[in-house]
C-alpha positions in Angstrom: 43.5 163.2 7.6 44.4 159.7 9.1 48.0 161.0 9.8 46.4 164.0 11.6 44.7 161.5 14.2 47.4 158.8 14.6 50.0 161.6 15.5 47.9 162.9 18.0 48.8 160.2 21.0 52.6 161.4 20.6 51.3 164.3 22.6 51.3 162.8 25.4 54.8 161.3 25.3 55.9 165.4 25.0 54.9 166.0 28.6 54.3 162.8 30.2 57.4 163.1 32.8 59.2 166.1 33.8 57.4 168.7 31.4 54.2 167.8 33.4 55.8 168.0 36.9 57.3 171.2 35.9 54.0 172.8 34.6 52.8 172.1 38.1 55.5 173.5 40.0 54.6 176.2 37.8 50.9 176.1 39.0 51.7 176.4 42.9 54.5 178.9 42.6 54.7 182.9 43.6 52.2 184.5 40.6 51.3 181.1 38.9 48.9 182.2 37.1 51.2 184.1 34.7 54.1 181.8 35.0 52.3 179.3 33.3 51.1 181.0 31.0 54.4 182.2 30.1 55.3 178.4 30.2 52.9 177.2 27.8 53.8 180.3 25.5 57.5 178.3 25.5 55.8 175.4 25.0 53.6 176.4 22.2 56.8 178.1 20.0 59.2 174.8 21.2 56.8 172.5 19.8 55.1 174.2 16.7 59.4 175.1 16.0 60.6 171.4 16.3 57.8 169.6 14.6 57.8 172.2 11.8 61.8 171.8 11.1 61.3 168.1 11.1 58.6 168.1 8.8 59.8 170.1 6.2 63.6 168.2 6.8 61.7 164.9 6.0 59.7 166.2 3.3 62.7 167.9 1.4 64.7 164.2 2.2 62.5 161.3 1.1 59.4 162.9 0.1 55.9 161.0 -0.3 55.7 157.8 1.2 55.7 155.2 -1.8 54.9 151.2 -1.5 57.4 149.5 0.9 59.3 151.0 3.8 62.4 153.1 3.1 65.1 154.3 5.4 63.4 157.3 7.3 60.6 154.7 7.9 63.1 152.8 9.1 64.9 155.1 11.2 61.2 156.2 12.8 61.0 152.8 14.0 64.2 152.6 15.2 64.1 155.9 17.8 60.7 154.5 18.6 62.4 151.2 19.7 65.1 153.5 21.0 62.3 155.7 22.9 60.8 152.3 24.7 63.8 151.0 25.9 64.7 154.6 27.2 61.7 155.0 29.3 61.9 151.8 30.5 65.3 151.7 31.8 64.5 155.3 33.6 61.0 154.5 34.5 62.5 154.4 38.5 64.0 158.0 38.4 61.1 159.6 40.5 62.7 162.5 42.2 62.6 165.7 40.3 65.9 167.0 39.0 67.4 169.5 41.6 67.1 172.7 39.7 63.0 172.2 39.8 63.4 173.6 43.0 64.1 177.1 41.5 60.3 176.7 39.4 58.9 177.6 42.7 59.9 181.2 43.0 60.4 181.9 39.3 59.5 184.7 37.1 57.3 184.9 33.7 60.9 185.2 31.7 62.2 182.1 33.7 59.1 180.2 33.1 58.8 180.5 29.1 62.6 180.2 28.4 62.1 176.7 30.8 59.0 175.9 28.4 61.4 176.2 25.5 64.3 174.6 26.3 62.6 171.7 28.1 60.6 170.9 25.4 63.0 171.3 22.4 66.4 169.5 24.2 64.4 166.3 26.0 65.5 163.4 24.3 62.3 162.1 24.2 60.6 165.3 22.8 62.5 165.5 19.9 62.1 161.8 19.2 58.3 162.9 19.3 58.3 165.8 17.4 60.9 164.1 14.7 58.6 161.3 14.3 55.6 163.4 13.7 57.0 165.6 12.0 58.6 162.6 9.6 54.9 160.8 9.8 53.0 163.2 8.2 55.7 164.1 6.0 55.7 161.0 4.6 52.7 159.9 4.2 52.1 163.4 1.7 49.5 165.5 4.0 50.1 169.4 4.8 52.0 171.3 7.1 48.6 172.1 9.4 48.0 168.3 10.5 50.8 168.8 13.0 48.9 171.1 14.5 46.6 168.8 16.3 49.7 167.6 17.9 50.6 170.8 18.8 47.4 172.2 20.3 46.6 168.6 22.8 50.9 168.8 23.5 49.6 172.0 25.2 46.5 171.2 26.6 48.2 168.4 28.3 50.7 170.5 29.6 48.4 173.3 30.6 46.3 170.8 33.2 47.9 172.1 36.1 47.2 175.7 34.8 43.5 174.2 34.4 43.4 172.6 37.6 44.2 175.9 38.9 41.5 177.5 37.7 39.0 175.4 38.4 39.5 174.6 42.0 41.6 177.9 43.0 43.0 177.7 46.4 41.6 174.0 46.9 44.2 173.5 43.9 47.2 174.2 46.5 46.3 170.7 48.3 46.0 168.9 44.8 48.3 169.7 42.6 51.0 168.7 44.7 49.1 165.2 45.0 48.9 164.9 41.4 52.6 165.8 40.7 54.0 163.0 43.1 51.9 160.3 41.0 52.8 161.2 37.2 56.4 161.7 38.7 56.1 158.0 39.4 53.6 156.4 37.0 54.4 158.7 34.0 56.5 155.5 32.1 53.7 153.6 31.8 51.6 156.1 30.2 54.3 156.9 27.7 54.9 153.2 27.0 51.8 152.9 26.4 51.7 155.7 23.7 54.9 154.6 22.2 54.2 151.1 21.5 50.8 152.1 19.7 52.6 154.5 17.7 55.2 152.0 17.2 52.8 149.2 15.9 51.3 151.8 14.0 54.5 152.7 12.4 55.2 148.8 11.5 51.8 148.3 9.5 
């Protein structure tokens, strides 16, 4: 079970960034309520999909983990290295890409094919699901312990949906405050995430 809980921090790097900003455009848009739900239905099936393939690629590749580090350890490392350096050098890229504009006026069919391909072609998504996928894989534990992963990768991304819930209307004031600070402080939440998982990774 050790892999199950180590894995589990990589959820946040899945929608620390745009993926939470877009869940919250989601939350104050026309019919939010169902657009995010349809949103987190694309999220669900991108991520359960992407850290599935990479599981049972890594498992079919290198198998169980043996004494020593071997070149899919290696290459974990490496797109964790390759992940830090990434955020870092994009870490002042605050403004929302120019197609977010559409989220608020978008449709339930709009929202979940946005879930999917967000969270299945972000570079730093599939470096997240590759490397938990590949993790567990190697260390010889079942299929199910990415799904701990899974389930927080969309909790986290269903916050907004949450916040909407809880506060209702008041949510129309807040959300919009809490999308302008992960937009800007989102890299150093990642970093955080990926340098644990990176040290992890190392010893």
């Amino acid at each position: 079970m050790q892999g199950f809980w180590t894995v589990l921090p990589m959820a946040v790097v899945m929608s620390a960034g745009p993926q939470i900003v877009t869940a919250t455009f989601f939350a104050t848009s026309q019919d939010a309520k169902r657009n995010s739900l349809a949103f987190l239905g694309g999220v669900a099936i991108a991520t359960t999909i992407g850290v599935t393939v990479f599981f049972l690629l890594s498992s079919g590749i290198a198998g169980k983990q043996k004494d020593g580090k071997d070149w899919l350890d290696w290459l974990i490392i490496g797109l964790l290295v390759f992940l830090v350096i990434w955020v870092f050098l994009r870490r002042k890229e605050s403004q929302p890409p120019k197609w977010m504009g559409r989220l608020q006026e978008a449709n339930a069919r709009f929202a979940v094919t946005i879930g999917l391909l967000l969270y299945l072609l972000m570079p730093t998504d599939l470096v997240a699901m590759f490397t938990v996928g590949a993790y567990i894989a190697r260390r010889g534990e079942p299929w199910w312990h990415t799904l701990g992963f899974v389930i927080l990768t969309i909790l986290i991304a269903g916050l907004p949906f949450i916040v909407l819930l809880a506060l209702g209307r008041r949510a129309e004031r807040t959300l919009p405050k809490i999308r302008k600070w992960m937009n800007a402080n989102s890299w150093i939440v990642n970093e955080a995430v990926l340098l644990f998982f990176l040290v992890m990774a190392l010893f």
